[in-house]
Steps between C-alpha positions, in 0.01 A plus 500: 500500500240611736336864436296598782166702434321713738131372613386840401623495172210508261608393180786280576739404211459094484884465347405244308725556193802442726586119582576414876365780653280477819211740604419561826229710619555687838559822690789748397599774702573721206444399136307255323786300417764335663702180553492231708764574753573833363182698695708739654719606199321499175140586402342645173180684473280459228240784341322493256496863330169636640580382866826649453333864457275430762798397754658896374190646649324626782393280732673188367854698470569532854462073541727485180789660615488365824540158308807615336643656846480126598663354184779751603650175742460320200852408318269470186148649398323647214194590363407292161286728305245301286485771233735722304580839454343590254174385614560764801582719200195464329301480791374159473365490903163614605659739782499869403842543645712679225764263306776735627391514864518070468839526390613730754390326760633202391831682500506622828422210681785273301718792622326523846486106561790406282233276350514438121181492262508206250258634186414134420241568189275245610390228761687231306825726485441536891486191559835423331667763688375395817644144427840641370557750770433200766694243319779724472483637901559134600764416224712798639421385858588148441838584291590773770404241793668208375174327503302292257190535622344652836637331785734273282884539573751431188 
């Protein structure tokens, strides 16, 4: 398998603890994950917890939700939350947005967007996700398609 990672991505996940996959850096559209030959119908968006918070707040909101009014074409995206709950709970972030106002917001735009929030617990946990969610887009693809792989008739 191929995952695709956005050149902007910062702290890309290397995969490594999953046998035949691929990494490929380049440009996404919308995400910061994808798969080769899949661009244009799955991505997944990784934050970690405090860049989440930021992303629910002035000025950075506005950019956020006009990256999950694009995933909206999408047949597949989500945002992989490198934290938990509780953390939110507890107020483990340096923002001094209120725990409640996180979860709202959070709320709203799954509603909004039709975008689900993946509380991951940690970057290791996001990682896995982001793998499983990917491997499991092109299983269902390839077992809906009739195909083996991309491009290969059966």
């Amino acid at each position: 398998m191929k995952i695709l990672c956005d050149t902007r991505e910062q702290r890309p996940f290397s995969f490594k603890r999953f046998p035949g996959t691929i990494v490929e850096r380049t440009g996404l559209k919308t995400g910061d994950y994808s798969l080769d030959g899949y661009q244009d119908r799955v991505a997944l968006e990784r934050k970690e917890l405090n860049d989440l918070i930021s992303c629910l707040m002035p000025p950075n909101r506005a950019r956020f939700e006009r990256e999950l009014c694009r995933a909206q074409s999408l047949e597949f995206f989500a945002v992989l939350i490198e934290g938990s709950m509780a953390d939110v709970r507890d107020h483990r972030y340096t923002s001094g947005m209120k725990s409640h106002s996180v979860l709202q917001s959070i709320a709203a735009f799954s509603i909004r967007y039709r975008v689900p929030f993946i509380w991951c617990g940690s970057r290791a946990g996001a990682e896995y996700m982001a793998f499983s969610l990917l491997e499991k887009f092109q299983a269902e693809d390839e077992k809906r398609t009739g195909r083996l792989e991309k491009g290969t008739a059966v």
